[in-house]
N, C-alpha and C positions, 0 to 999 in steps of 0.2 A: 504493500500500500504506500509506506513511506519512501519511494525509488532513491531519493536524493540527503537521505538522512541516513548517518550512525544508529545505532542500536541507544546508543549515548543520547543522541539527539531528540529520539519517539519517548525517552525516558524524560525525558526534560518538560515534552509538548503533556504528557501524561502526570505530570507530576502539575506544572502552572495549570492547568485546565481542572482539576479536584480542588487547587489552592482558594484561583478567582470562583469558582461554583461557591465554596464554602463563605466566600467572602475572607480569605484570612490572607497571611503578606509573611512570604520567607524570603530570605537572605540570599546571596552568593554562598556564604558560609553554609547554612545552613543545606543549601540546595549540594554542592560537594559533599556534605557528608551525606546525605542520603543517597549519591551517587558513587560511592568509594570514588572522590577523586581526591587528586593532590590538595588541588589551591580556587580557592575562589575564581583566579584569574583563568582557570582552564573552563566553570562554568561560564565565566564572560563572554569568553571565544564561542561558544559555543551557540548561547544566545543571541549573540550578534550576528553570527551565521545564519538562526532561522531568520531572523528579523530580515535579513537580506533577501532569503527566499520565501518570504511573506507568510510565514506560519504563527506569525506572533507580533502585535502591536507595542509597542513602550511608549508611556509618555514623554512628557519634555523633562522631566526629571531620572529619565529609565528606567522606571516601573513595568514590569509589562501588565499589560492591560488586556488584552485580548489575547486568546488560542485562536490559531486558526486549522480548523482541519480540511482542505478545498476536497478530498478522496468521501466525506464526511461532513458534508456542509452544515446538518442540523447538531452536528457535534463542535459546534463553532462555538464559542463562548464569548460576549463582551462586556467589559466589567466598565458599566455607562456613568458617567461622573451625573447626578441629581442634583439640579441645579436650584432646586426650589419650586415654586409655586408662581401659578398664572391664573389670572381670573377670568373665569367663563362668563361674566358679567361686566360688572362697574369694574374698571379696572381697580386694582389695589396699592397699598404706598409701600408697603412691605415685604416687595417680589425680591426677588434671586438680582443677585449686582453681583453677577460671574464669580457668585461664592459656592463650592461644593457642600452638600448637605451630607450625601454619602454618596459610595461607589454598590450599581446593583447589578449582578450577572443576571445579561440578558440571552438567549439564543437568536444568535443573529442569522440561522436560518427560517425564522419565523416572519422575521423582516425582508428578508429576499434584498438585502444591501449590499455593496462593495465590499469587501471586508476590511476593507482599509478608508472607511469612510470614517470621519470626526463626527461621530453623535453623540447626542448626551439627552436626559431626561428632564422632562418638566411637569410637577403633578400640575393637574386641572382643578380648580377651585369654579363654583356654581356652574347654573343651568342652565346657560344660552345657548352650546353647544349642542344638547340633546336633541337627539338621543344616538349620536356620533360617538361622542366626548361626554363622558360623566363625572359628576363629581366624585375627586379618588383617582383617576384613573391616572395612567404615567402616557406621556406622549413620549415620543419619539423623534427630534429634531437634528435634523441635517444643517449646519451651518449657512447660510445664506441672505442677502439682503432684495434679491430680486427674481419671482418667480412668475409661475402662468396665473391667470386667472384661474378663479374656482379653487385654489391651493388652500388646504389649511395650514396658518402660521403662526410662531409668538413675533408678535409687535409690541415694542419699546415706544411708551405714550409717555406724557408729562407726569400722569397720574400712577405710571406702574407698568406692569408687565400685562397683556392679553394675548386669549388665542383665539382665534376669528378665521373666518372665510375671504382669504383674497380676493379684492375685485378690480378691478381696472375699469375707468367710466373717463369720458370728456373731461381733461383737467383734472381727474382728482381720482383718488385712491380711498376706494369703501372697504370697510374690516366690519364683513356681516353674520352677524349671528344665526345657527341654523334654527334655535327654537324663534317662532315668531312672536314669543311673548316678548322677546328681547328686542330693542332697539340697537345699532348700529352705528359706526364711527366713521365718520366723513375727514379726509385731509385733501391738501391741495397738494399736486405733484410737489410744488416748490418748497413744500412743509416737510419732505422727508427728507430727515437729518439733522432736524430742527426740533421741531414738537412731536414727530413720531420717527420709528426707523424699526424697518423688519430685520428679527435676528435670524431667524429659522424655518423651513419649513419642514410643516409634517412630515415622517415615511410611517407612521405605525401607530397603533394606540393598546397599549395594557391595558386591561379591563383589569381593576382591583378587586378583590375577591367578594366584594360587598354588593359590586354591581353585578357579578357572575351569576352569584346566588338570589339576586333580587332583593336583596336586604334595603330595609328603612333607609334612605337618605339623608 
């Protein structure tokens, strides 16, 4: 399965993929001894080899963040940095300012994504969304400032962070709510970057288990 890996190598993808699932964080150190090796600096090597042949993501601090298994797609693993919260409503004052809440192992073959794409999570707070997006649920956002119509995205308001239906109209940029009890936010082309600016658009949405099972809101 592995054509282009050591014995060492599927030991390592096997060992970071039970780690990030668990949620938990080992060492170079630590990763050598469970490998009978010498020295940290030989699991380095080795890490950086899969990185090179795209079996495994590292952050900007070299963390790895993601397994990749391309033989085994649904055996994919990515550990999504939560970025906080977005209102499905009034916007709020209290959203995510690029602070991580936590890291959640996601199966990125559920997502049907790049596997080298920059995603990250954002829960959905109220009910303008519904019955797409519920309250509780974790979205899933691709990094971006400009996409198609009809896209759901989070947009960066005066007021906070939302997640809305992209529209493109004469002049001006609508961020429309699916439920129609909800009213909608109107900008002017020349307002974005100003008073509003898209961060993200959707690829996915977690349903939390509250909303699976049909439980009380």
């Amino acid at each position: 399965m592995f054509k282009k890996l050591s014995n060492v190598q599927i030991k390592i993808l096997e060992i970071l993929r039970s780690s990030i699932g668990h949620n938990e964080s080992l060492s170079l150190r630590e990763l050598a001894n469970l490998l009978d090796l010498d020295s940290p600096n030989a699991v380095l090597y080795h890490i950086r080899r899969l990185e090179e042949l795209g079996y495994l993501v590292r952050d900007q601090y070299g963390k790895v963040v993601r397994v990749n298994s391309p033989d085994e797609i649904t055996g994919g693993i990515a550990l999504l940095p939560l970025l906080g919260r977005a209102s499905c409503g009034q916007a709020l004052d209290h959203i995510v300012d690029e602070a991580t809440v936590e890291m959640v192992p996601i199966p990125l073959g559920i997502i049907n994504r790049n596997l080298k794409s920059a995603l990250y999570l954002i829960k959905a707070v109220g009910k303008s969304m519904e019955p797409k997006i519920e309250d509780g649920d974790l979205v899933v956002f691709e990094p971006g400032h400009f996409t198609d119509s009809g896209r759901i995205v989070v947009a960066r308001t005066q007021e906070g962070f939302v997640i809305k239906k992209f529209k493109e109209i004469a002049g001006q940029y609508l961020l429309e709510s699916i439920n129609p009890q909800f009213g909608n936010l109107v900008f002017n082309k020349t307002d974005e970057g100003k008073t509003f600016n898209i961060d993200g658009v959707a690829i996915g949405v977690f349903k939390s288990q509250r909303n699976l099972t049909g439980g009380d809101k």
